[in-house]
N, C-alpha and C positions, 0 to 999 in steps of 0.2 A: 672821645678819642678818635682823630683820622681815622680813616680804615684805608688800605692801599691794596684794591686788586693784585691780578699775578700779570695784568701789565704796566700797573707804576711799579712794580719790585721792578719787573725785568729791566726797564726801561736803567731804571735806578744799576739793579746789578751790570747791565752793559756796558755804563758809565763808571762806574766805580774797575771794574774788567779792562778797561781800555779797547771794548770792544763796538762801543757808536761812535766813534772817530777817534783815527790811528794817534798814537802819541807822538813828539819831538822828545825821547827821553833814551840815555844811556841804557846801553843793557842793563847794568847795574843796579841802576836806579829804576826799572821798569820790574825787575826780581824784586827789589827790595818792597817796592808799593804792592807789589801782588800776594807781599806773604810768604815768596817763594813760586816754586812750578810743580808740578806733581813730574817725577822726571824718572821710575821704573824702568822704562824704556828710552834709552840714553841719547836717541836723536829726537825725541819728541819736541823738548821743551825749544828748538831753534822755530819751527811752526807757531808754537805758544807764542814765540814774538815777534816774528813776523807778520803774524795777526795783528797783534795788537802796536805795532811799532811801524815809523814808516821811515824807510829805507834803511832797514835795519840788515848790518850785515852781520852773516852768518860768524866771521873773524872777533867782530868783537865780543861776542860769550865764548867763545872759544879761548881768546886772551885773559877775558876775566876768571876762567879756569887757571891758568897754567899759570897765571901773576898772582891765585889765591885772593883774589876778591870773592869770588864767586867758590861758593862747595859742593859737592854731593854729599849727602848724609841721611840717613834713616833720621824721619823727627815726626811729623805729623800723622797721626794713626800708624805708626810703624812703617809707615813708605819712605820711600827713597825720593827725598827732596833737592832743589837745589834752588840754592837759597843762599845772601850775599855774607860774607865771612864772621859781617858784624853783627848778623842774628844768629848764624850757627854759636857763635861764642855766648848769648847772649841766651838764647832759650832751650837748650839742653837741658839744662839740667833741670829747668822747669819739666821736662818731657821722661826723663830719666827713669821713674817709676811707672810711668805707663806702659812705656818701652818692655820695661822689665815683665810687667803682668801679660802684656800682649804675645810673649813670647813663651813665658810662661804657659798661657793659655793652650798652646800648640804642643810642649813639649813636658807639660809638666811629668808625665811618667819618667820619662828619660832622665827629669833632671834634679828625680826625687833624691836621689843620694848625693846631690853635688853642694857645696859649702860655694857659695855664686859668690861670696866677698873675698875667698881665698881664690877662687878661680878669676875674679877682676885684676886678682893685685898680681896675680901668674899673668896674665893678657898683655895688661902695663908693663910689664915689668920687658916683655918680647917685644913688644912694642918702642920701647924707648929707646932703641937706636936708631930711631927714625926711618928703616926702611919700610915700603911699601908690599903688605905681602897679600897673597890669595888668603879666603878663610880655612882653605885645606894646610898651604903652610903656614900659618898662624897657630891650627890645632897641631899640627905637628910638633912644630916649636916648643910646644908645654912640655915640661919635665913632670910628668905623668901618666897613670893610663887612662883613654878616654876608651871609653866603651860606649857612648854615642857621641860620632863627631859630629852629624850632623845637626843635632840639638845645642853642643857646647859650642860649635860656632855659629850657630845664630846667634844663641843668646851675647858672646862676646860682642860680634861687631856690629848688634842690631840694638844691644841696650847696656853692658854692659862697660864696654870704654867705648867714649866718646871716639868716634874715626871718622875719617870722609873716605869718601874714595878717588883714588888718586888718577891724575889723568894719565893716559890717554884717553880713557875710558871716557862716554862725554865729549869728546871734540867731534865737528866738524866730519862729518862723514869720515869716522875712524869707529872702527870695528876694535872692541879691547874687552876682557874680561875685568872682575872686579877687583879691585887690590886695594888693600884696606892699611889705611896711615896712620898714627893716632891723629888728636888734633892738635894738641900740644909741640909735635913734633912740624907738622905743617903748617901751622899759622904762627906758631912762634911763642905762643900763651896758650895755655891750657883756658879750658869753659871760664864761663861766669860761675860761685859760687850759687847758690840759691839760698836768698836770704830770711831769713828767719821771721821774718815780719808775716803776724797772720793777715793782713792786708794783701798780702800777695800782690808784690809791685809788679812782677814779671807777668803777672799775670795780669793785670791792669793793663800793661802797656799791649800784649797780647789780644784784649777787647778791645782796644783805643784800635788797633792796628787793622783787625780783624774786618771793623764795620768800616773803615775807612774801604776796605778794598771788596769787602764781601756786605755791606749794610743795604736797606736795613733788614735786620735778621734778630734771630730768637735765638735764649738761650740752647735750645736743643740744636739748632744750626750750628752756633759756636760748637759745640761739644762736637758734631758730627764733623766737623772739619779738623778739629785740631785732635782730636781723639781721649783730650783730656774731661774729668769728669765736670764739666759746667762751668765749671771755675768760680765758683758761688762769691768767696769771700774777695774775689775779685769785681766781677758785676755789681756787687753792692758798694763797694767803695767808690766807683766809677756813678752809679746812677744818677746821681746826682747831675752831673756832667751831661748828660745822654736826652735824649727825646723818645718818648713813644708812640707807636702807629700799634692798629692792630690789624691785620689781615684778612681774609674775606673768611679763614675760616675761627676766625675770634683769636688768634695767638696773637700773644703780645710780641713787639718789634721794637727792636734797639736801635739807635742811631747818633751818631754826631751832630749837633745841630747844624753846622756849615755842609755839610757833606752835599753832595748832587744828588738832587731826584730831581731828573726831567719829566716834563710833559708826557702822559704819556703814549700823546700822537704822535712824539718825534718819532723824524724817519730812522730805522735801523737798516743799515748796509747788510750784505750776504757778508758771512765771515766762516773760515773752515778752519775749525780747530781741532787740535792734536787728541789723540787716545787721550785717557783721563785727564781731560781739561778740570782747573779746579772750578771755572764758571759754572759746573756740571754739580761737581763732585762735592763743591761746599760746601752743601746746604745739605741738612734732613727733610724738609721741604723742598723738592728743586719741581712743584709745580710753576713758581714762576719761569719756567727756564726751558722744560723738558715736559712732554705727555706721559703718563703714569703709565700707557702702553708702551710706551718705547723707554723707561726706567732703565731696563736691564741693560743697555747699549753702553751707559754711561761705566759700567761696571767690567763692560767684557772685552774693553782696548778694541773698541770700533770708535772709529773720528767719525766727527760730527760734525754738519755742517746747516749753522743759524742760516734763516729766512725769517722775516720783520721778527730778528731777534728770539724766535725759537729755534728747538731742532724740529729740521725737517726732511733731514739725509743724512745716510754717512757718505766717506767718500774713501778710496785708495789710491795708491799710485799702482798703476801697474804699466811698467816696465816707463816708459814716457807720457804715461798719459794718467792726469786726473781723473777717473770715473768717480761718478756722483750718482749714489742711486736714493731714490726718492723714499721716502715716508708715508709719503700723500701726492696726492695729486699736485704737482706745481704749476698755477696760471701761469698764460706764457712769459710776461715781465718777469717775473721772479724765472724760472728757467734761463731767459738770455742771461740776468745779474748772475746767478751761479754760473755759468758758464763762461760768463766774462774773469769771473774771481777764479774760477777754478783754473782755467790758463795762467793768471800770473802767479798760481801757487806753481804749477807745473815747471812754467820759467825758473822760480825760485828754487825749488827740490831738484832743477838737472841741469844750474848752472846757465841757464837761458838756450841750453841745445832745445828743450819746446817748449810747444805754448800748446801742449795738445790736454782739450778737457772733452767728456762726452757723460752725458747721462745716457745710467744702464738700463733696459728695457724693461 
């Protein structure tokens, strides 16, 4: 069997990332090939595609919010994604119980006396006049007494009815708290059912999806990304279909047969990606990507910024200016290319008033 060091992965994840050369692709359709965007932090994911998209204007994810192509929603590991209408409808409820148990995990004292299916159908039920509400008036709303709100509205708008959150929240250098829709009300149609088949289609198409954007990878990869348990009876149905590598440290690697894996001399550009990049985040292995000494960065909403396709800085804006502080040592080539890239982030994040970038001492 192949074996593919941590620089045919990376090279491969880059490519698969849209991050060894920029794409000609719609917002839309640059969401929908990714997976989605890890999007907690509501202006992150415009950087996520800027990176990876070329001449990508900030207007257009902004639109594909407010036209409801595009969502916010808790789905993958219980984070706040944003992801194109037609997968939020589409893998919910594949997500549903994980949601639940994740939530669970946090709150189970609280939420040891609560009947969670009479509390969904009270949610729904506040929910169905379609307005958009905070999760404080949501809890309020219920015709009960809550003696933990903080618990019963997590669990509500984090797993137990499906919601997005509703814009302004997510646009374009707009500052909004969160307010929560159902999705039925916002999109027009309620989830996908989830169907019954032990094959588990949803989830099939989930590993089809997964390696296309994140391959090649291992099951424990899959699982660490999506936060679902393996997806077993899915990978097996799929194997068939699939090719295997194994990796320098003997794990087995899944993949699409057509899929891209470059060279892996090809040259990788400087690219500065957002707080919780999923390039980072996807993997349970993200030695291809990331040093094991600088792990904890990907986790602690510090942006990161590749050199031949690793991390080897974070970076901020502060106030007009890109700083870029180093990892290591940067030879001076590498220095100017960050430097160069780090000015047309700066143009980009303040509207073209600068081009100012500097590495911190």
């Amino acid at each position: 069997m192949t074996v593919l060091d941590d620089r045919a992965l990376n090279r491969a994840t880059l490519a698969r990332q849209l991050l060894l050369e920029r794409a000609d692709l719609p917002a839309p359709d640059a969401i929908a090939h990714l997976c989605g965007l890890q999007a907690q932090e509501p202006q992150e994911p415009f950087t996520g595609l800027w990176t990876r998209l070329r001449a990508f204007d900030p207007a257009d994810l902004s639109t594909a919010l407010t036209a409801r192509a595009a969502v916010r929603m808790h789905l993958m590991r219980r984070t706040v994604h944003l992801v194109t209408a037609a997968d939020a409808l589409a893998w919910r409820a594949r997500h549903h119980a994980m949601l639940r148990q994740r939530v669970l995990g946090v709150y189970r004292r609280e939420l040891a006396d609560t009947d969670l299916d009479d509390l969904a159908a009270a949610g729904r039920a506040v929910l169905a006049d379609g307005r958009a509400r905070t999760t404080t008036e949501l809890v309020q709303a219920l015709d009960r007494p809550v003696p933990f709100r903080r618990a019963i509205g997590e669990m509500l708008v984090a797993a137990l009815v499906p919601v997005v959150q509703a814009p302004p929240r997510g646009l374009w250098r707009t500052k909004a708290g969160v307010r929560n829709v159902s999705v039925a009300s916002w999109l027009g149609r309620d989830i996908d059912p989830l169907p019954t088949d032990p094959a588990d289609p949803v989830g099939q198409a989930l590993v089809r999806r997964y390696l296309a954007a994140f391959g090649p990878a291992s099951t424990s990869d899959l699982r660490a990304w999506s936060g679902l348990a393996g997806l077993p009876a899915a990978v097996k149905a799929v194997r068939g279909e699939l090719v295997a590598f194994r990796d320098g440290r003997g794990r087995e690697l899944l993949d699409l047969p057509d899929a891209p894996r470059p060279d892996p001399d090809t040259p990788a550009p400087v690219r500065f990606l957002p707080a919780f990049d999923n390039a980072i985040l996807g993997y349970h292995d993200r030695g291809r990507i990331i040093d094991d000494a600088h792990r904890g960065i990907s986790v602690a909403g510090e942006r990161a910024v590749l050199v031949d396709g690793r991390v080897a800085a974070t970076w901020a804006l502060d106030g007009d200016t890109v700083t870029v502080t180093p990892l290591r040592r940067l030879p001076a080539p590498d220095r100017t290319a960050v430097l160069e890239e780090g000015e047309h982030l700066a143009s980009f994040l303040t509207d073209g008033d600068s081009q100012r970038a500097r590495l911190a001492d």
